[in-house]
C-alpha positions in Angstrom: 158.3 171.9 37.2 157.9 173.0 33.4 154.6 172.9 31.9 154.0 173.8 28.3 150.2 173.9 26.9 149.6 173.4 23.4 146.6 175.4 22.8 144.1 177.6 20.6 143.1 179.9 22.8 146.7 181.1 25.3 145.3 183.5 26.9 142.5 181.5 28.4 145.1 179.1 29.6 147.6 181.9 30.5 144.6 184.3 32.6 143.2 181.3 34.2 146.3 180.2 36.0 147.7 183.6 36.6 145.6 183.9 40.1 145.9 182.4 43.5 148.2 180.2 44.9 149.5 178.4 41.4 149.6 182.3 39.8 151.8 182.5 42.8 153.8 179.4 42.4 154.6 181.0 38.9 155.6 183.9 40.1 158.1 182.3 42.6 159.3 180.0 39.5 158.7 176.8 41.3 156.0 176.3 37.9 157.4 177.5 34.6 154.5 177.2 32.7 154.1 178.4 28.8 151.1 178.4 26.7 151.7 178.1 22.7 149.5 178.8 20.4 149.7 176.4 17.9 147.3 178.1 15.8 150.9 180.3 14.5 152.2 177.2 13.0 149.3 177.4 10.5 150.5 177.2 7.1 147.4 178.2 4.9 146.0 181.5 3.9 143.2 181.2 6.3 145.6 180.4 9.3 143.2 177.8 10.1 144.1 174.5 12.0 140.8 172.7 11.0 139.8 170.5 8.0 136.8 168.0 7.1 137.3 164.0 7.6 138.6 162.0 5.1 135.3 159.6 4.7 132.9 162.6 5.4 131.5 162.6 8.9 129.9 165.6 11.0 132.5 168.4 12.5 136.0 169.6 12.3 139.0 167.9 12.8 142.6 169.1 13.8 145.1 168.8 11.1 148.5 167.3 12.8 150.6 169.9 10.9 150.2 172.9 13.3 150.6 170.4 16.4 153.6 168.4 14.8 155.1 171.8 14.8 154.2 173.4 18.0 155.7 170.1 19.4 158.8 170.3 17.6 159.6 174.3 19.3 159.0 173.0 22.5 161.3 169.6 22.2 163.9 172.4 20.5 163.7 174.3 23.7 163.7 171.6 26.1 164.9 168.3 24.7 164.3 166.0 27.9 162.0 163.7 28.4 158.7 164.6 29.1 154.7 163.3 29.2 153.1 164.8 26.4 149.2 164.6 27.7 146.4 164.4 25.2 143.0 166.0 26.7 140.7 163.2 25.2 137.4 162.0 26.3 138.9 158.2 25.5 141.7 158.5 28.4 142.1 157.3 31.8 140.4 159.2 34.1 141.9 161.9 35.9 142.0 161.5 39.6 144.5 162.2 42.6 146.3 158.9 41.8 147.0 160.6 37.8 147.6 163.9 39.6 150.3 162.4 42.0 151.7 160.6 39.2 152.5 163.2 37.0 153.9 165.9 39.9 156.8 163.6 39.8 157.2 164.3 36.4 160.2 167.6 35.5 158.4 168.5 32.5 154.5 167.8 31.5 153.0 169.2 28.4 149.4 169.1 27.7 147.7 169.1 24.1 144.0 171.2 24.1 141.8 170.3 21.4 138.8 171.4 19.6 136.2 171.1 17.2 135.4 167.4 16.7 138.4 166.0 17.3 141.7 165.4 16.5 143.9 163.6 13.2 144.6 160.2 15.0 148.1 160.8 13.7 148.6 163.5 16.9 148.4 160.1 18.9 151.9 159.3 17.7 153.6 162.2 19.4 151.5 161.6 22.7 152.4 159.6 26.0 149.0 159.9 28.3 145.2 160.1 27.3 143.5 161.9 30.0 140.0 162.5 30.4 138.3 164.8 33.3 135.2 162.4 33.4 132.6 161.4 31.2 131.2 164.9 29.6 132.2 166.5 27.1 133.3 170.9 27.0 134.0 172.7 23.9 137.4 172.3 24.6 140.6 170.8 26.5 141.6 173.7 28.0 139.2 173.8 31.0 140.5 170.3 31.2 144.5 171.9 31.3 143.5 173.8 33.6 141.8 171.5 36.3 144.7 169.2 35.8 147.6 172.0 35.9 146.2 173.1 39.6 145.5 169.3 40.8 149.3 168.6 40.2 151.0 171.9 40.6 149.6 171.9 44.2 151.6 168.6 45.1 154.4 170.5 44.4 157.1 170.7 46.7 156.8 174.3 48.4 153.4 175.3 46.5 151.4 175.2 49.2 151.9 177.2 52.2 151.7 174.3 54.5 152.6 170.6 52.9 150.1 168.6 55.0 147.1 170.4 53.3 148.2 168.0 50.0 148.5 164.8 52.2 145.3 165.2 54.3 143.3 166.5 51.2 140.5 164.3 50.2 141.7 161.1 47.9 145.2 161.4 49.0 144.6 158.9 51.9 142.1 157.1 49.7 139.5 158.4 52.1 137.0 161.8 51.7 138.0 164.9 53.9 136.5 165.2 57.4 134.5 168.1 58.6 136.6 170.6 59.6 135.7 174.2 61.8 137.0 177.1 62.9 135.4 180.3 65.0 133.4 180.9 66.7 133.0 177.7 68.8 129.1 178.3 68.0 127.4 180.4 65.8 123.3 180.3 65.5 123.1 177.1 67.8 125.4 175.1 65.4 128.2 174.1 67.4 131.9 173.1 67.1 132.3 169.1 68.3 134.0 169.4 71.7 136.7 166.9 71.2 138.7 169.5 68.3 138.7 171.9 71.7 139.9 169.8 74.3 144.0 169.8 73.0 144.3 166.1 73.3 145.9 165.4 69.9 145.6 162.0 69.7 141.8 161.9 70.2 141.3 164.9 67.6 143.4 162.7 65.0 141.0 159.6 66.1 138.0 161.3 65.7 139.1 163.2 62.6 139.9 159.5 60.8 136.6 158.1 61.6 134.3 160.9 60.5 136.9 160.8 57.0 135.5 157.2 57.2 132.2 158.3 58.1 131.8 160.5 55.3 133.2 158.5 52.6 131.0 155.7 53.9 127.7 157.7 53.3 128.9 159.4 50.3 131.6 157.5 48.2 131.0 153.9 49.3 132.5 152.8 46.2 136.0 154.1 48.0 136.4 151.7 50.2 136.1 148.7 48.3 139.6 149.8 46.9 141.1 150.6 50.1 143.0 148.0 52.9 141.3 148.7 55.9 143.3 148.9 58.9 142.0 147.7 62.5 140.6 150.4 63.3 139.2 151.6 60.3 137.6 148.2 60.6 136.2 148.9 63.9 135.1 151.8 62.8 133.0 151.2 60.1 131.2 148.6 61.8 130.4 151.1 64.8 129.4 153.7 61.4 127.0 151.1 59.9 125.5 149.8 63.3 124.8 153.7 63.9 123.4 154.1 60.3 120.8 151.2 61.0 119.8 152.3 63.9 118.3 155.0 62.0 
């Protein structure tokens, strides 16, 4: 996958993304990613990539010049299509469905701003608005960055073993179940005996129903967007009738 990242401040991008497993993915080339600095296409004495709203207003806005430009190098270097991803707080929000999405993509290329905003006229050259949540950081490049990771991780041959990305929590619509390792008890906290006992088919059993379990108690919003199966059904009745019996 190639990823190109329009931004201000590179070596944030490039430093941040350099370590564990996607600095390794780099490494291997399964991500080409390249961070431009789009503060060299700056045309003005000052170098600056700012200027005040037309209409007055509070705050800086990016000029599209330096962005026009920066976009036009990296369509030189790699004409194909690609989703050009606009780090605004008025996007869709980012979540494993987005991620997903976009690791089927060949090329992705994500615009950070800064300052107040951006000249709406950057708009034109963008195909996604993405959003992290509803916050707002000094800049899109923590954004990148949590985005970059989220996708680069689905990946093919990314992660050292694939079923990490399917059983992760979202990807089955459902949060994570608890998971252990050893000891099988340390300071009286023990491990449940059915992830010792080797029969596969109860482990899977039990590890759906406390990912239903835990999403129950902690994201019940979750499961009104989900198909329940059977089970799952049977389940979450059994998880409720528990819960008010407490």
């Amino acid at each position: 996958m190639k990823i190109d990242v329009l931004s201000l401040f590179p070596d944030m991008v490039q430093n941040g993304l350099s370590q564990s497993i996607i600095g390794k993915a780099i490494d291997r080339d399964l991500i080409n990613l390249e961070v431009t600095d789009f503060r060299d296409f700056s045309v003005n004495k000052h170098n600056s990539v700012d200027d005040a709203p037309y209409g007055g207003g509070a705050g800086m806005l990016l000029r599209p010049q330096p962005i026009f430009e920066a976009m036009d190098q990296v369509n030189a270097k790699n004409p194909r299509h690609k989703r050009v991803i606009l780090l605004d707080p008025a996007g869709v929000t980012f979540n494993q469905k987005v991620a997903e999405e976009f690791a089927q993509e060949d090329h992705l290329v994500f615009i950070c701003g800064h300052y107040e905003g951006y000249d709406e006229r950057i708009r034109t050259l963008v195909t996604d608005e993405v959003s992290l949540g509803d916050f707002v950081v000094t800049g899109g490049e923590l954004g990148a960055m949590v985005m970059i990771d989220a996708i680069s991780r689905l990946v093919p041959g990314v992660l050292g073993n694939e079923q990490s990305a399917v059983t992760d929590s979202f990807s089955t619509g459902l949060l994570e179940h608890p998971q252990y390792t050893r000891p099988p008890e340390y300071r009286g906290l023990k491990v449940p005996e059915v992830l010792m006992n080797g029969n596969h088919k109860l482990i899977n059993e039990w590890r759906e129903k406390m990912s239903l379990k835990r999403t129950y108690e902690r994201r019940p919003d979750l499961l009104e967007k989900m198909t329940l199966t059977k089970d799952q059904l049977h389940w979450l009745q059994e998880i409720k009738q528990e819960a008010a019996e407490k």
